[in-house]
DODOLO-798924 format. One record per residue: residue number from 0; residue in three letters; z, x, y of N, C-alpha, C in turn. Coordinates in steps of 0.05 Angstrom, whole numbers, plus 5000, padded with zeros to 4 digits. Each point is the difference from the previous one (the first is absolute). Layout:
BEGIN
+-----+-----+------+------+------+------+------+------+------+------+------+
:   k :   r :  nc3 :  nc1 :  nc2 : cac3 : cac1 : cac2 :  cc3 :  cc1 :  cc2 :
+-----+-----+------+------+------+------+------+------+------+------+------+
: NUM : ALA :    Z :    X :    Y :    Z :    X :    Y :    Z :    X :    Y :
...
+-----+-----+------+------+------+------+------+------+------+------+------+
REM end
This chain:
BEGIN
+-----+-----+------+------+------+------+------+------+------+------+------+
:   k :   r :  nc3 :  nc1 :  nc2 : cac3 : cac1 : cac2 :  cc3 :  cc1 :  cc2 :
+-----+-----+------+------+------+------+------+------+------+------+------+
:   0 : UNK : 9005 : 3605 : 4765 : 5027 : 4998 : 4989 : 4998 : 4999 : 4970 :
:   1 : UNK : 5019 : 5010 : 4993 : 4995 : 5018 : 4966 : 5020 : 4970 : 4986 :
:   2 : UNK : 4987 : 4985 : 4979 : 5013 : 4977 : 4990 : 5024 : 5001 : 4991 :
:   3 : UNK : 5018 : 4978 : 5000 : 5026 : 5007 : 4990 : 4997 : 5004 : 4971 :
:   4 : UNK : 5021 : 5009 : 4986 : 5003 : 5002 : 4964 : 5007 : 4985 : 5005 :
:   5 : UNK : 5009 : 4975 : 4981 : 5026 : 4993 : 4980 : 5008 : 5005 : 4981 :
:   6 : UNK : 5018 : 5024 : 4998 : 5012 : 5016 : 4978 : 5010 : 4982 : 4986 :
:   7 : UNK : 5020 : 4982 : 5007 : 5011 : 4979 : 4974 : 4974 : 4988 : 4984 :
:   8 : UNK : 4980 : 4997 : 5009 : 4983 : 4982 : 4985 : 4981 : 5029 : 4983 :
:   9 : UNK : 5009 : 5020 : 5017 : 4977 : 5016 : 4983 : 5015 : 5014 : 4965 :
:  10 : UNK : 5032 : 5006 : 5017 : 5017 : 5008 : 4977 : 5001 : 4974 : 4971 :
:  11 : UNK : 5002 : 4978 : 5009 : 4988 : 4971 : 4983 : 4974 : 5006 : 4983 :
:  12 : UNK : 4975 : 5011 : 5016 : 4976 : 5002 : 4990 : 5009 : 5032 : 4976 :
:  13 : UNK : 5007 : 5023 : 5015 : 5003 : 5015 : 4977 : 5013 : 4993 : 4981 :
:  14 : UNK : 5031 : 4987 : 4998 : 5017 : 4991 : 4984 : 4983 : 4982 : 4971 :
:  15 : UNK : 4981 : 4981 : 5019 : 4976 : 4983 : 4973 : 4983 : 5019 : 4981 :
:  16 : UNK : 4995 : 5018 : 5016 : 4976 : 5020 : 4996 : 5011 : 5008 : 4972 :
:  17 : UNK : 5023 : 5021 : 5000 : 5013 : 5004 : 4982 : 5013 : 4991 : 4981 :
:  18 : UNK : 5020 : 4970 : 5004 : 4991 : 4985 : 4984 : 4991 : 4989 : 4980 :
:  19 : UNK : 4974 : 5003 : 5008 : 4974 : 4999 : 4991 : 4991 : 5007 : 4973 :
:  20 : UNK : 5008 : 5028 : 5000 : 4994 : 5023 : 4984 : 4976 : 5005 : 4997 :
:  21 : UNK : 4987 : 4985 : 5015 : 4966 : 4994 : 5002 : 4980 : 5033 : 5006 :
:  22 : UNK : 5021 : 5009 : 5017 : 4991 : 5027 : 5009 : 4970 : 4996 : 5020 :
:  23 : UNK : 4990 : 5031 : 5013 : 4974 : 4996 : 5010 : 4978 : 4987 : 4989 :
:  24 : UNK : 5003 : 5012 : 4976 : 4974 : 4991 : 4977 : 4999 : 4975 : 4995 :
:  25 : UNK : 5028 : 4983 : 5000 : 5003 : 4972 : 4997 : 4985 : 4983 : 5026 :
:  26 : UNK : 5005 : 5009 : 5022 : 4989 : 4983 : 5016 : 4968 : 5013 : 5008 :
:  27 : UNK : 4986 : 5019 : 4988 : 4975 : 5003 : 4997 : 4987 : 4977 : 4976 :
:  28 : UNK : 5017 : 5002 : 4977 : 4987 : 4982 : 4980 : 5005 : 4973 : 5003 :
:  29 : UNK : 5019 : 4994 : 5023 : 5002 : 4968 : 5009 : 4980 : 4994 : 5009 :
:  30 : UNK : 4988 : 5020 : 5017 : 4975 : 4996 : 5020 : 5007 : 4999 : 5030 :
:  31 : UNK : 5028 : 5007 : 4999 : 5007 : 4997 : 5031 : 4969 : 5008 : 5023 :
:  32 : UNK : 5001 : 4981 : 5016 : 4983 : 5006 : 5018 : 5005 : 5010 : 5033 :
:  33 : UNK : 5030 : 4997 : 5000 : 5010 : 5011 : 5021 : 5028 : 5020 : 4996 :
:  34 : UNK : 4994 : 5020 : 5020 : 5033 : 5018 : 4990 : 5013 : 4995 : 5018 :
:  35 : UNK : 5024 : 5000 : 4975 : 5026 : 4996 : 5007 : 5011 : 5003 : 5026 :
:  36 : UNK : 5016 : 4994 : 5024 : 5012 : 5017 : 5018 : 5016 : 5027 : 5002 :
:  37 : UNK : 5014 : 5003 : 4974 : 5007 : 5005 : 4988 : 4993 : 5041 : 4989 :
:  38 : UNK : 4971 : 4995 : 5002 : 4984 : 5025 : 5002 : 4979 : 5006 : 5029 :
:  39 : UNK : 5017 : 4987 : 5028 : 4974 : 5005 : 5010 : 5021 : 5015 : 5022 :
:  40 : UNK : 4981 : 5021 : 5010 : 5016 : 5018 : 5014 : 4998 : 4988 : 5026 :
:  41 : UNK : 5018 : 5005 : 5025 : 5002 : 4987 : 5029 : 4976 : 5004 : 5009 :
:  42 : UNK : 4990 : 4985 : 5016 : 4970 : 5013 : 5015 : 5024 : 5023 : 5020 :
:  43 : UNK : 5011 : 4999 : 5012 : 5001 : 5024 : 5015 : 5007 : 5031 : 4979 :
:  44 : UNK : 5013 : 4988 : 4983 : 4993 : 5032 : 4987 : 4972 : 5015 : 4990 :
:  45 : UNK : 4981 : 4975 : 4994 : 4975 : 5006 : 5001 : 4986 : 5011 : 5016 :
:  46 : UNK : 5007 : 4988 : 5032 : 4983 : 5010 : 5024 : 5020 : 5025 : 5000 :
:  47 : UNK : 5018 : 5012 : 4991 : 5007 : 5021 : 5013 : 5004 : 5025 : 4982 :
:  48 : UNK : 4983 : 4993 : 4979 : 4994 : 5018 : 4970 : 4978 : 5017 : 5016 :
:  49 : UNK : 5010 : 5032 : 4984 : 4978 : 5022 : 5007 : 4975 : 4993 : 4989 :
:  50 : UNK : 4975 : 4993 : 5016 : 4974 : 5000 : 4989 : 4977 : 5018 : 5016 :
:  51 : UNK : 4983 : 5009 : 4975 : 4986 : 5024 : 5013 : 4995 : 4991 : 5020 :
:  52 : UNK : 4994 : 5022 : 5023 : 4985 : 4980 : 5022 : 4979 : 5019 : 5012 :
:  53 : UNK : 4978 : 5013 : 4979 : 4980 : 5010 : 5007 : 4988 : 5021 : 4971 :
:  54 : UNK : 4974 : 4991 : 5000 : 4987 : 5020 : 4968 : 5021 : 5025 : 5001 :
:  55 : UNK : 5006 : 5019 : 5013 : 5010 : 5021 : 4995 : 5025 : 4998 : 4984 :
:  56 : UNK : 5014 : 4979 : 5020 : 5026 : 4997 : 4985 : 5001 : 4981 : 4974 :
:  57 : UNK : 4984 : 4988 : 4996 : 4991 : 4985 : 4985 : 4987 : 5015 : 4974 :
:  58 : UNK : 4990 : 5025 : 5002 : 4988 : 5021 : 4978 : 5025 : 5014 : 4991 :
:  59 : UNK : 5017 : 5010 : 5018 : 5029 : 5011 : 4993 : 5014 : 4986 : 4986 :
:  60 : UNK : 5001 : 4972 : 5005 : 5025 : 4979 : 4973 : 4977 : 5000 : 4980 :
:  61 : UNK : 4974 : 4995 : 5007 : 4996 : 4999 : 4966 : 5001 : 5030 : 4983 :
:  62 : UNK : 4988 : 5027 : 5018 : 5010 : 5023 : 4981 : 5031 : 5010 : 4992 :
:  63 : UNK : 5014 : 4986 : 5008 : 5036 : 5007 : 4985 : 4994 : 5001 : 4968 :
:  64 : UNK : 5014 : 5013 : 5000 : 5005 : 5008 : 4962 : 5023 : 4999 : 5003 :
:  65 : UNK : 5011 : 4984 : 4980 : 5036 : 5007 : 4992 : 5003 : 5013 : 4984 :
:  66 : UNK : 5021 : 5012 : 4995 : 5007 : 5032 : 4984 : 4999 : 4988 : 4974 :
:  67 : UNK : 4993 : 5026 : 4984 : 4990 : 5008 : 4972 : 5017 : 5012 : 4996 :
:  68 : UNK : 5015 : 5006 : 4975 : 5030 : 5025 : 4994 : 4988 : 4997 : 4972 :
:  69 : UNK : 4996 : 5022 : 4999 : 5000 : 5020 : 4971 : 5018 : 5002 : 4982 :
:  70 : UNK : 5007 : 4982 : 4984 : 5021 : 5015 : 4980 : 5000 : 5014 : 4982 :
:  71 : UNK : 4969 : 5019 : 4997 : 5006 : 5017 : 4984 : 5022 : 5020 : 4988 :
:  72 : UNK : 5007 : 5009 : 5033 : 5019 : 5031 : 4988 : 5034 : 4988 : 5004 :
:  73 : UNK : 5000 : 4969 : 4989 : 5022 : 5001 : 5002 : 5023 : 5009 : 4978 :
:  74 : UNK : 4989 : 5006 : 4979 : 5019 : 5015 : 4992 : 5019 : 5028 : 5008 :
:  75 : UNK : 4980 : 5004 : 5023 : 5014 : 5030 : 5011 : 5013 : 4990 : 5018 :
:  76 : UNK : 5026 : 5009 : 5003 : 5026 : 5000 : 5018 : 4988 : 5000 : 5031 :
:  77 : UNK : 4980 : 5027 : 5007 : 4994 : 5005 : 5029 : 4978 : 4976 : 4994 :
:  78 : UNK : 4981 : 4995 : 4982 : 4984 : 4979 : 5010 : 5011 : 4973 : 5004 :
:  79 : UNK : 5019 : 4992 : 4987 : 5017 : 4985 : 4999 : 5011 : 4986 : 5019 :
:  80 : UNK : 5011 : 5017 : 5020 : 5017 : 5003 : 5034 : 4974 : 4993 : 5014 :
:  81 : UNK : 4980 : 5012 : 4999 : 4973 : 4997 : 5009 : 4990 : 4968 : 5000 :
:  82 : UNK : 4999 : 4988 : 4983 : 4983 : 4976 : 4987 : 5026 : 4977 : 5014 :
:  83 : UNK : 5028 : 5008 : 4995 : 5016 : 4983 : 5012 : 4999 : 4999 : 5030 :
:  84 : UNK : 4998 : 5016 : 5008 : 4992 : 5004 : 5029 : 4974 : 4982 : 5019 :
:  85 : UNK : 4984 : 5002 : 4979 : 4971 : 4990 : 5007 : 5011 : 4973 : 4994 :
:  86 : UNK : 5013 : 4994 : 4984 : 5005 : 4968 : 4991 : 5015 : 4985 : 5026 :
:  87 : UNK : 5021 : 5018 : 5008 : 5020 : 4987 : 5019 : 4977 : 5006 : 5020 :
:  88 : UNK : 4984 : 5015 : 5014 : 4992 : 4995 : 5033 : 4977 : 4973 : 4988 :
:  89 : UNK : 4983 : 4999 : 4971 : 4987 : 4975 : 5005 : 5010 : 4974 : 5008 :
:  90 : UNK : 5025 : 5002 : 4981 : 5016 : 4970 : 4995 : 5008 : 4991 : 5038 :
:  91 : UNK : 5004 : 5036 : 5010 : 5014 : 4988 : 5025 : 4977 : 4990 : 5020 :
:  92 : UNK : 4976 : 5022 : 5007 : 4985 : 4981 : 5005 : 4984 : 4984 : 5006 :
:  93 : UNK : 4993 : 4999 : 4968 : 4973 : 4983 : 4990 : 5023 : 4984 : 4998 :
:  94 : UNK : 5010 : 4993 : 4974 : 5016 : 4980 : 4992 : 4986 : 4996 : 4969 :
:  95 : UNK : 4978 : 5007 : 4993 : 4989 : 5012 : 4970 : 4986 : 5017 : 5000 :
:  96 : UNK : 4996 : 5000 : 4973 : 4980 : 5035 : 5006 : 4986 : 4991 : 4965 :
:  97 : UNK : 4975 : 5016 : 4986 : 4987 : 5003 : 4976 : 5013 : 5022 : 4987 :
:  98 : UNK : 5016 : 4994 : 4966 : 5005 : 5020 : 4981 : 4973 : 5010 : 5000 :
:  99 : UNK : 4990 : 5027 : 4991 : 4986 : 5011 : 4974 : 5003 : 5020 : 4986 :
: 100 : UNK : 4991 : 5008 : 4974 : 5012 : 5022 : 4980 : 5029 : 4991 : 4995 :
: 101 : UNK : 5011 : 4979 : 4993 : 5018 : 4984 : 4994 : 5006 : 5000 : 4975 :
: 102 : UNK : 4972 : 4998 : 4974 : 5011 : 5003 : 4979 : 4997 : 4976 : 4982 :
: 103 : UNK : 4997 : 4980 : 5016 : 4996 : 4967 : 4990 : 4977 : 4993 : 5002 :
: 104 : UNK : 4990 : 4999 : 4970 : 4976 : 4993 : 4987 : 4979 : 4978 : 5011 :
: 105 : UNK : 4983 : 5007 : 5014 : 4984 : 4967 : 5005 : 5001 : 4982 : 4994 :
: 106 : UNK : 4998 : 4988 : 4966 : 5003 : 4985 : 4997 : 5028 : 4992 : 4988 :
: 107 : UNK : 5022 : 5014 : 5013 : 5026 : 4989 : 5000 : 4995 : 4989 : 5022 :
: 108 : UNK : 4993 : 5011 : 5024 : 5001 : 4987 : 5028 : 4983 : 4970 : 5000 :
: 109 : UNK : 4981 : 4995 : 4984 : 4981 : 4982 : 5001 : 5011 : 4980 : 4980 :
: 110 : UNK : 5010 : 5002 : 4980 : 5025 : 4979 : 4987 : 5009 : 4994 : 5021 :
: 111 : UNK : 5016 : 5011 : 5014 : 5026 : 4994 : 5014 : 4982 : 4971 : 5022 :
: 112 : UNK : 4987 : 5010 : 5007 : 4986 : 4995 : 5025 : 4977 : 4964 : 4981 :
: 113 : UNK : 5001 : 5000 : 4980 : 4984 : 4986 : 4985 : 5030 : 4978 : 4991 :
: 114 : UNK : 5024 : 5007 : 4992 : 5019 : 4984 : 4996 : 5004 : 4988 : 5025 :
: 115 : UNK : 5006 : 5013 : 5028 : 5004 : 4987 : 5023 : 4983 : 4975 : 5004 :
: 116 : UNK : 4973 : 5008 : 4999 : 4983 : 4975 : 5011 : 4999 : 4982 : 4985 :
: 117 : UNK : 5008 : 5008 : 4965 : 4998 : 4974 : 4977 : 5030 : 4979 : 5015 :
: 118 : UNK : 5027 : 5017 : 5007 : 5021 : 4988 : 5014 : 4992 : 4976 : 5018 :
: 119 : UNK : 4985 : 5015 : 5024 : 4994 : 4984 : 5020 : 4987 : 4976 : 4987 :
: 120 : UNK : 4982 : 5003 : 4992 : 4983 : 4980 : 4987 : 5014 : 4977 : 4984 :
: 121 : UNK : 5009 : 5002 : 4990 : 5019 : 4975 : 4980 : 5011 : 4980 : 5022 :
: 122 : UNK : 5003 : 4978 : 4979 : 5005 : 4975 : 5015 : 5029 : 5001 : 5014 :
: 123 : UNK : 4986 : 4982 : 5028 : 5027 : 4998 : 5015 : 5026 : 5006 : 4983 :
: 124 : UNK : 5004 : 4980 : 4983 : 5032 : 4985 : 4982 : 5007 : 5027 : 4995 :
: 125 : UNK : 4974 : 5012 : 4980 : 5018 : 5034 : 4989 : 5011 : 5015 : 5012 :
: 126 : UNK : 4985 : 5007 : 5028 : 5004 : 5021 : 5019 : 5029 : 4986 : 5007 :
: 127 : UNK : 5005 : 4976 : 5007 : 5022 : 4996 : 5011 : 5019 : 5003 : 4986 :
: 128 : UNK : 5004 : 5001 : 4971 : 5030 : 5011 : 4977 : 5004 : 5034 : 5014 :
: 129 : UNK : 4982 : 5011 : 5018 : 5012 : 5024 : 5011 : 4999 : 5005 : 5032 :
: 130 : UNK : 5002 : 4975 : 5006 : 5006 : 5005 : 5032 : 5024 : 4997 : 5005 :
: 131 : UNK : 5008 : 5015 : 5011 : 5035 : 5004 : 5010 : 5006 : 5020 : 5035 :
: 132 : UNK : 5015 : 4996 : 5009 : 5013 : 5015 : 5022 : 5017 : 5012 : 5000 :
: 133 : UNK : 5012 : 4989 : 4974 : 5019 : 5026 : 4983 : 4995 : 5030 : 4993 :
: 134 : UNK : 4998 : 5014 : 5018 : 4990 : 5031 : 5006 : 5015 : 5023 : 4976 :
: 135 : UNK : 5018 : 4990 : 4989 : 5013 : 5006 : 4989 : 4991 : 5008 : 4961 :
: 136 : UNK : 4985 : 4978 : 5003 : 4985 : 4993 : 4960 : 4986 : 5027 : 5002 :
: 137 : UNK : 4994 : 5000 : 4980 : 4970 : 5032 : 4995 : 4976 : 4985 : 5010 :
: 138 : UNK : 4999 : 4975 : 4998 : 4971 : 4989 : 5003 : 5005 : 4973 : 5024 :
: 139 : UNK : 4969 : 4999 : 5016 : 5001 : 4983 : 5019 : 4982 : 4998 : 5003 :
: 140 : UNK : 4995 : 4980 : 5009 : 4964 : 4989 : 5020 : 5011 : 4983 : 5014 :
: 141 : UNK : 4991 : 5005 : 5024 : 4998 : 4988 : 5027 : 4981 : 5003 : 5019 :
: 142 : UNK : 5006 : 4976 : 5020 : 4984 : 5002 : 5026 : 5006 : 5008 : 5018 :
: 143 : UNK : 5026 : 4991 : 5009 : 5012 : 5009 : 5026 : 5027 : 5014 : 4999 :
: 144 : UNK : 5001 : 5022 : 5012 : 5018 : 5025 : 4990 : 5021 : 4991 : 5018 :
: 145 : UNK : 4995 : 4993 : 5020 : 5024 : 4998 : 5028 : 5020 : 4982 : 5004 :
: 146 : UNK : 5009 : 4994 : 5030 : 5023 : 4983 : 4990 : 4984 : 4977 : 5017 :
: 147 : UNK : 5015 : 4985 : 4999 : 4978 : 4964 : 5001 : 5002 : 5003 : 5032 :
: 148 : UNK : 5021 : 5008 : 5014 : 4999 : 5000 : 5028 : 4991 : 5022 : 5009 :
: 149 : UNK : 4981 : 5008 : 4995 : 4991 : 5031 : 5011 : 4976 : 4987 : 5015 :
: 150 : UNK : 5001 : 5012 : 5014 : 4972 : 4986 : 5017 : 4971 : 5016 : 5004 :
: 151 : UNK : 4999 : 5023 : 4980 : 4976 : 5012 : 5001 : 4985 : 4983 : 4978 :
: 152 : UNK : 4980 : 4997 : 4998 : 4976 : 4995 : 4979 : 5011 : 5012 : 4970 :
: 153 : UNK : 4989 : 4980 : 4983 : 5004 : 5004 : 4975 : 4968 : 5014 : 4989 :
: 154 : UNK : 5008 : 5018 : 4982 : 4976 : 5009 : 4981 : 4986 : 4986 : 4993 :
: 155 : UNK : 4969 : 5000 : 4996 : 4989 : 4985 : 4984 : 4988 : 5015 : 4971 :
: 156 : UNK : 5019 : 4996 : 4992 : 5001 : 5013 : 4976 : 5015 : 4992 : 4980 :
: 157 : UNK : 5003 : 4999 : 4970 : 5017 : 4999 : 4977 : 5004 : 5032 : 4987 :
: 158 : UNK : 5025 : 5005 : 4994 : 5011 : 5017 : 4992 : 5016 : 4998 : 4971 :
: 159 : UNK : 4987 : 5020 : 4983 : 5026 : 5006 : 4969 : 5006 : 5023 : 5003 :
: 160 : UNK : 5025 : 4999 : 5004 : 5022 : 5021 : 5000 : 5011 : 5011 : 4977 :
: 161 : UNK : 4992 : 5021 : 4979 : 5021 : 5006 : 4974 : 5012 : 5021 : 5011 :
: 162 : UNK : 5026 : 5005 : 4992 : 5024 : 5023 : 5007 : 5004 : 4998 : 4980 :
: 163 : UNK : 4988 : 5021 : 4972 : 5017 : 5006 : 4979 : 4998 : 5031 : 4992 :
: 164 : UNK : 4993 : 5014 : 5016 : 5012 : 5037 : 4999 : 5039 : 4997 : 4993 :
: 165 : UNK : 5005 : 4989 : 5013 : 5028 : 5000 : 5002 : 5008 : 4995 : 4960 :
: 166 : UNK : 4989 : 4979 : 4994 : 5007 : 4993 : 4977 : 4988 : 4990 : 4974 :
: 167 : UNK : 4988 : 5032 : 4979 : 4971 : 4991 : 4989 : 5002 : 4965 : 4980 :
: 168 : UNK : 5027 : 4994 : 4998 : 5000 : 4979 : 4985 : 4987 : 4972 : 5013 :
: 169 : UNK : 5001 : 5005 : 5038 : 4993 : 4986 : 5008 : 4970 : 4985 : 4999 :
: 170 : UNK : 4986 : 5026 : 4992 : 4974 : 4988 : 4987 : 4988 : 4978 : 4999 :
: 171 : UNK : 5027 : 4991 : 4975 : 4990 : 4974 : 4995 : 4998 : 4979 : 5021 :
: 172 : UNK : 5010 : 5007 : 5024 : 5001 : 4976 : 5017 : 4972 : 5001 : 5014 :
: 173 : UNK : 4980 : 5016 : 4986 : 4974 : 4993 : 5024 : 4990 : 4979 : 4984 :
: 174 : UNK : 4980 : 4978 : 5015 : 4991 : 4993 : 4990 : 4979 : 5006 : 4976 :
: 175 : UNK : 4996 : 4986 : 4969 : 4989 : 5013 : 4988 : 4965 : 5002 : 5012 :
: 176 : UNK : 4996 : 4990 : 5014 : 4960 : 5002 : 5003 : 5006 : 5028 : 5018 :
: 177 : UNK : 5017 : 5013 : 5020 : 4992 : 5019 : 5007 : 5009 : 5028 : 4981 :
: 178 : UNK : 5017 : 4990 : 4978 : 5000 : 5025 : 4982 : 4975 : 5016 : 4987 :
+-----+-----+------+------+------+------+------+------+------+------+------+
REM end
């Protein structure tokens, strides 16, 4: 017999979590030694998750490749229709796919990717002047995206969200270490 939840006490536990502003990283650098309920998936969804169940099939999930899209020829109209095409059957379904011939310099990508982790890194207090659930700001960090009564598993993960295509003034709202 599959244990009961207690959703009131678990929606309580996410409600602290957040809170918190502590994020994943926060309760890694607490030292937590046990996880949360909070992130643990049902055992029956476990026992009833696709797992290889023999080398063959087991050689097949590890050789998958997820799609690669070329953006070279997107300046051309027919390559164009082409490259969008390839984008919509990955997105539908893979659910991601790898840019390349994109155009964006390595070490633009490796800044970017070098401001993120300086983000992560900073002390609890800082990170928390930008945690919000306010989906709305250009900028966010969070842990848990959902609604407190949802009863699937939470990410274990922390997330910074910038949305400023929309508005180059918005800029200024990233934090300055990932500029």
């Amino acid at each position: 017999m599959a244990p009961v939840v207690d959703y009131s006490q678990r929606e309580m536990e996410i409600k602290a979590f957040d809170e918190s502003k502590a994020g994943v990283k926060g309760l890694v650098d607490a030292g937590v030694t046990k996880l949360p309920t909070m992130f643990i998936h049902p055992l029956e969804n476990l026992l009833s998750s696709s797992l290889p169940e023999d080398d063959e099939h087991l050689h097949k999930v590890r050789s998958l490749r997820f799609p690669v899209i070329d953006l070279s020829g997107f300046d051309s109209s027919e390559s164009r229709t082409e490259i969008v095409e390839e984008i919509k059957k990955a997105a539908e379904s893979w659910g991601f796919f790898q840019l390349v011939d994109h155009g964006i310099p390595l070490g633009v990508i490796e800044g970017a990717q070098r401001g993120i982790r300086a983000f992560h890194e900073l002390p609890q207090e800082e990170k928390a002047k930008w945690y919000s659930r306010d989906f709305a700001q250009h900028v966010n960090f969070f842990s848990f995206h959902g609604d407190f009564k949802v009863t699937t598993p939470a990410d274990w993960r922390d997330t910074l969200s910038c949305k400023v295509l929309e508005d180059p003034a918005s800029f200024e709202a990233i934090p300055q270490i990932c500029r």
